[in-house]
C-alpha positions as CSV (number, residue, x, y, z in Angstrom):
1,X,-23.8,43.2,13.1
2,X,-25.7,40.8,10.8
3,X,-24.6,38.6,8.4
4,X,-26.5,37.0,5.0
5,X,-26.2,33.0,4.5
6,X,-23.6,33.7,1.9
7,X,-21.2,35.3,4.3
8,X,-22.0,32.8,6.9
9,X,-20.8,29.8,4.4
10,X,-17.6,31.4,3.2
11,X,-16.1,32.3,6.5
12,X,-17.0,29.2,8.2
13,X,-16.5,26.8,5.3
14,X,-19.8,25.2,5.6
15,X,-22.2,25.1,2.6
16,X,-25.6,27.3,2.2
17,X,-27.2,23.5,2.6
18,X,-26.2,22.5,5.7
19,X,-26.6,26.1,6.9
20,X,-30.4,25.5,6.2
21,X,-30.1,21.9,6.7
22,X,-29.1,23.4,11.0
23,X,-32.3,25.8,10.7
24,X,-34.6,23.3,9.8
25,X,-32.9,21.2,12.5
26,X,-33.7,23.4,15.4
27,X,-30.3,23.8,15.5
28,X,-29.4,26.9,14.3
29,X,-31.7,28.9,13.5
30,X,-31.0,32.8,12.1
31,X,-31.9,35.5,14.8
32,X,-33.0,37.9,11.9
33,X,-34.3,38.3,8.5
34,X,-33.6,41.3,6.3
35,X,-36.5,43.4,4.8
36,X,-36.5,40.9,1.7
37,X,-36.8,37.8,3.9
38,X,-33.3,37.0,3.5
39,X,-32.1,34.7,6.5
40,X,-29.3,37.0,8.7
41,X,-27.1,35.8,11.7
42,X,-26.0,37.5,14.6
43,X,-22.4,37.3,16.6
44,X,-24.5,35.0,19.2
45,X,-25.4,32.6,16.4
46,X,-21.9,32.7,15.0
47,X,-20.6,31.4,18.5
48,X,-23.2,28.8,18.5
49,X,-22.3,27.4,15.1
50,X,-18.7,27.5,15.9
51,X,-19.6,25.1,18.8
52,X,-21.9,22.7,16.7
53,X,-19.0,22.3,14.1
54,X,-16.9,21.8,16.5
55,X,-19.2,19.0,18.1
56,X,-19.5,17.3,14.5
57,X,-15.6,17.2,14.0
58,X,-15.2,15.3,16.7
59,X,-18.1,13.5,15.6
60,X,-21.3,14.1,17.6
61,X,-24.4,13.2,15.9
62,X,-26.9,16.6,15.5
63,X,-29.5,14.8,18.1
64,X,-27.1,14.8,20.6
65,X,-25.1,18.1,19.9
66,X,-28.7,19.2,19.9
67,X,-29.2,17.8,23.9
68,X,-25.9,19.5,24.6
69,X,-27.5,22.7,24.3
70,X,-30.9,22.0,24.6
71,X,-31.3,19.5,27.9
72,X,-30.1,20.8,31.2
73,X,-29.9,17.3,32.7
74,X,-26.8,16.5,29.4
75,X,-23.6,17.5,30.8
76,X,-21.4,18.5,28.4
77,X,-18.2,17.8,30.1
78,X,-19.4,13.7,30.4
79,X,-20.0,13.8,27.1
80,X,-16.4,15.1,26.3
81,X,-15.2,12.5,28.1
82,X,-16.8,9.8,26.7
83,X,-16.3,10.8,23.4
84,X,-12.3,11.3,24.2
85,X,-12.6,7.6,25.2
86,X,-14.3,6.2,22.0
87,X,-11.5,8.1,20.1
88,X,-8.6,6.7,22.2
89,X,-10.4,3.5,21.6
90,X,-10.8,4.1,17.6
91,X,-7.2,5.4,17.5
92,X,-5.9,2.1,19.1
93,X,-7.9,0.3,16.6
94,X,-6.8,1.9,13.7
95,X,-3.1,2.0,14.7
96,X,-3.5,-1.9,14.9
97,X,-4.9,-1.9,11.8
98,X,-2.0,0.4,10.4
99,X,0.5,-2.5,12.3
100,X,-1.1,-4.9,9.9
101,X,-1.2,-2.9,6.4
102,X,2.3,-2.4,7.1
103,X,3.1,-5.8,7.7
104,X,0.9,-7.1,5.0
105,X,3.1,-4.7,2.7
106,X,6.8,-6.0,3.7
107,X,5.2,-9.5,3.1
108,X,4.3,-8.5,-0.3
109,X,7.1,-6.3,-1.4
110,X,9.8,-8.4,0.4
111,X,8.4,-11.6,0.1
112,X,9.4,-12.3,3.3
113,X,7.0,-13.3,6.2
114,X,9.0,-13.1,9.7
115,X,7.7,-11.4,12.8
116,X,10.0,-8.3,13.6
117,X,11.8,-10.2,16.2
118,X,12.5,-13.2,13.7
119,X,13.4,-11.1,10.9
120,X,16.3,-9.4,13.0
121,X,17.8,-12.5,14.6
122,X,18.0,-13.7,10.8
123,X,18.8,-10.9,8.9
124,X,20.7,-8.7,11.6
125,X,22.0,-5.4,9.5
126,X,20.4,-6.5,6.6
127,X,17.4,-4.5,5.9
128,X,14.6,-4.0,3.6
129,X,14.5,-0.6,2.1
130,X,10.5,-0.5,1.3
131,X,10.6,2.6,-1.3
132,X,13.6,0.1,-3.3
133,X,11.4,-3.1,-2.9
134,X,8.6,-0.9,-4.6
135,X,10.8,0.2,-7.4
136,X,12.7,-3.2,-7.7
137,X,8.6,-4.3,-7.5
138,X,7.8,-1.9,-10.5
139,X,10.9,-2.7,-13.0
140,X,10.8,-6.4,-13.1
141,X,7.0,-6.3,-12.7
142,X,6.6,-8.7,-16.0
143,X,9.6,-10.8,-15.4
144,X,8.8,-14.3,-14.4
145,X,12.2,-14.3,-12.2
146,X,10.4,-11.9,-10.0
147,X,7.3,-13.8,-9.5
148,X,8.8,-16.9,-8.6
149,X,11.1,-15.5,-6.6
150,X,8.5,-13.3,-3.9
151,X,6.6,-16.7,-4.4
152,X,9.5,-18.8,-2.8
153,X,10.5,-16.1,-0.4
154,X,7.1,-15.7,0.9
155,X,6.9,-20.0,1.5
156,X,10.3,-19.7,2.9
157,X,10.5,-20.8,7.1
158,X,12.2,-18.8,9.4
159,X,14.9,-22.0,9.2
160,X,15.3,-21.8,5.6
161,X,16.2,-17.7,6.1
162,X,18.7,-19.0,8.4
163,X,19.9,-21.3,6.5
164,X,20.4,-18.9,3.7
165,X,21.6,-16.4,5.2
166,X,24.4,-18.4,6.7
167,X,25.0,-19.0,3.1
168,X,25.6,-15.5,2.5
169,X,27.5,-14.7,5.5
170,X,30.2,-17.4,4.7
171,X,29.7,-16.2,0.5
172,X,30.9,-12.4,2.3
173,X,33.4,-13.5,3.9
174,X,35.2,-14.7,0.8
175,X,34.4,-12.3,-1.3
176,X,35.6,-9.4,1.4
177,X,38.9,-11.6,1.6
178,X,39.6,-11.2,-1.8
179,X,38.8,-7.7,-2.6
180,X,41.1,-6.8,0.4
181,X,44.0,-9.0,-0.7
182,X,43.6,-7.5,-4.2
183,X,42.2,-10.4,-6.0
184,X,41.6,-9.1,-9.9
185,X,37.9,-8.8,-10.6
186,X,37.9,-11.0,-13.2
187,X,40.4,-13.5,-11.5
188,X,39.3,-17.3,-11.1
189,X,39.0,-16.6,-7.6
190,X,36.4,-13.2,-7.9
191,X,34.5,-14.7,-10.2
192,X,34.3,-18.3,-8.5
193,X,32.3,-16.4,-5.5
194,X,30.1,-14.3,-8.5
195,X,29.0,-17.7,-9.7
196,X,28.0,-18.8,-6.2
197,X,26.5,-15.8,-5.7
198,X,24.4,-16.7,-9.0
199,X,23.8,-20.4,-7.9
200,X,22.6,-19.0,-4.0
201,X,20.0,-16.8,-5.9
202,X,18.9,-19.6,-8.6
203,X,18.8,-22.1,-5.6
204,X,16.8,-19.9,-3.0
205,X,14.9,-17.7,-5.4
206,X,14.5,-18.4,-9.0
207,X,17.0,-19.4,-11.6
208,X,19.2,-16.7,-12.9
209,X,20.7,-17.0,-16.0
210,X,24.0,-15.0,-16.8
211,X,21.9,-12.3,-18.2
212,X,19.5,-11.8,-15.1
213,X,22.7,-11.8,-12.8
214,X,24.6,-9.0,-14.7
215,X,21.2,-7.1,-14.2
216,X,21.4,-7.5,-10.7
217,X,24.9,-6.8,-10.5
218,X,24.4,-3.3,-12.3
219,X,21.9,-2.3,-9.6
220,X,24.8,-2.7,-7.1
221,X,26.4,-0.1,-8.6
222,X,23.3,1.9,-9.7
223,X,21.7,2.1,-6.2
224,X,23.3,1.6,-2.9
225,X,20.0,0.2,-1.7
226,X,20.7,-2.7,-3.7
227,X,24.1,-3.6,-2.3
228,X,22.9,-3.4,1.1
229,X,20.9,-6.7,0.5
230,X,24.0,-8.2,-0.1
231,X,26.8,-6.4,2.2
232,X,26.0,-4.3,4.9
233,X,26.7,-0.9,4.9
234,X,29.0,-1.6,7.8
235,X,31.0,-4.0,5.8
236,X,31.4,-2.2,2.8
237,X,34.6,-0.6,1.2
238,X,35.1,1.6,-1.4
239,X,35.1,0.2,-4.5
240,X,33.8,-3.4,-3.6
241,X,30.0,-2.8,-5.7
242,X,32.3,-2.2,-8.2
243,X,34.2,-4.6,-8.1
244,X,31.5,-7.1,-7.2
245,X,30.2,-5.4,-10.4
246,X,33.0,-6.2,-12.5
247,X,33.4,-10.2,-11.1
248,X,30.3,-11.0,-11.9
249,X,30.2,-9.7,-15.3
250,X,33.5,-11.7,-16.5
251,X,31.7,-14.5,-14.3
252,X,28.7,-14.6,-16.5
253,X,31.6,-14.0,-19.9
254,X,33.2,-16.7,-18.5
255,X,29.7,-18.9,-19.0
256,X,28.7,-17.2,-22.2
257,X,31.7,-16.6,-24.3
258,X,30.7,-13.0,-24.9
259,X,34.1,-11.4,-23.7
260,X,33.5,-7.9,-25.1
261,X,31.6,-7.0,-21.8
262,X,34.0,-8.0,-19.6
263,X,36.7,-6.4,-21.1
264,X,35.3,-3.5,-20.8
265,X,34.5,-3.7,-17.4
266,X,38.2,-4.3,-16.5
C-alpha cells in the first residue's frame, strides 16, 4: 500500500516541508510516484521515517542519523550510548540549573538567603509556603513596607535570623501562656505581646504602623499559611489566630483611639 505526502504528514505529525526537506536530504526518499508525479511512500519507508524521527527526538543531527543508515563502519548501538551519556550529562546540568532557579526564587519571594541546612537550624518548623510568598508578593506589590522589608530580609546574616527568631520563640511563649490561661484578647497582657509583635516586625522588617499590623493580623485569620510564619502548626490551638486576631486589633485601638474596631472584634 502507498501513501501521498498528505497522508504521510498527518499520521506522523511531521510537515509536507520537512517531508521534502528528508527527500532532498537523501534521507528519505519516496519509493513511488503516482501517474501524476505525485510523491507516494511505501510501509518500508514508513519504518524508515519512524526511525529518523526517532533519531531527531533524541536529537541526532540529519548527517549522522544519515551514517546510521548509510555507513556500515557507524554502529548504531555506540551511537546510542553516547548519546544516552550526553543526555545524562545535560539532565545533570539542567537539574543544577533547576537547584538554582529555585533557590534564586525563595531568595526573592522570601527574602531570605540561607542555604537549606542554615535555614532549618534557624527556622526549624517554620516554613515558607512559596505559592503564599507569591500571593503575599502580588497584594502588597506597591507598598513601600514590602520593599523594605524583602530588602532587609535578604541583607539579613544567618546570626541576625537567629537572633530574631529567638525573639519570636520567647514572643510565642508568652503569647501561648496567655491564650491557655484565658487571658482576654484585648487585656493589657494580650495586647502587650501584639505590640511586640508590632515592634519585632518594625525592628527587623520595616516599620509597621497600627494600620499595617491589623492587615497582617487579618491574614492570620484569612489564611492559615499566614499564621504558620508566626506559630507552627504544631503549636497551634483552636481559636489562637483568632484571638491573636482580636489582641492585636484593640492593641493597635489602644494606640489610635479608634475603639469601634475593637469592640467589635470582642
Amino acid at each position: 500500500m502507498s501513501y501521498s505526502v498528505g497522508q504521510v504528514s498527518a499520521f506522523a505529525g511531521v510537515t509536507v516541508r520537512t517531508l521534502h526537506h528528508y527527500d532532498k536530504a537523501g534521507l528519505l526518499s519516496p519509493s513511488d510516484r503516482s501517474h501524476a508525479g505525485y510523491r507516494l511512500y511505501s510501509e518500508a519507508d514508513l519504518v524508515r521515517l519512524q526511525q529518523i524521527l526517532f533519531y531527531r527526538e533524541l536529537g541526532f543531527p540529519l548527517d549522522e542519523i544519515a551514517a546510521i543508515f548509510e555507513d556500515p563502519l557507524v554502529s548504531p548501538l555506540e551511537r546510542l550510548r553516547a548519546r544516552q551519556r550526553q543526555l545524562s550529562e545535560e539532565i545533570a546540568r539542567l537539574q543544577r540549573l533547576a537547584e538554582v532557579a529555585e533557590r534564586a526564587m525563595e531568595v526573592q519571594k522570601t527574602g531570605v538567603s540561607l542555604t537549606p541546612q542554615e535555614r532549618f537550624e534557624v527556622f526549624g518548623e517554620i516554613t515558607f509556603d512559596l505559592s503564599y510568598a507569591t500571593e503575599a508578593e502580588l497584594k502588597w506589590a506597591h507598598s513601600d513596607g514590602q520593599r523594605e522589608a524583602m530588602a532587609r530580609a535578604a541583607a539579613h546574616t544567618k546570626e541576625d535570623w537567629r537572633q530574631l527568631m529567638g525573639e519570636a520563640a520567647a514572643w510565642r511563649v508568652e503569647l501561648l501562656a496567655a491564650f491557655d490561661e484565658g487571658e482576654p484578647s484585648n487585656g493589657e497582657r494580650a495586647m502587650d505581646l501584639a505590640e511586640e509583635h508590632r515592634l519585632h516586625i518594625s525592628r527587623w522588617f520595616t516599620s509597621c504602623p497600627a494600620d499595617m499590623h491589623r492587615r497582617i493580623a487579618d491574614d492570620f485569620v484569612a489564611d492559615p499559611r499566614a499564621f504558620a510564619l508566626v506559630i507552627p502548626p504544631s503549636q497551634q490551638r483552636p481559636g489562637l489566630a483568632a484571638y491573636t486576631r482580636k489582641a492585636v486589633h484593640a492593641n493597635a485601638a489602644r494606640h489610635t483611639g479608634d475603639r469601634t474596631d475593637s469592640e467589635e472584634d470582642q
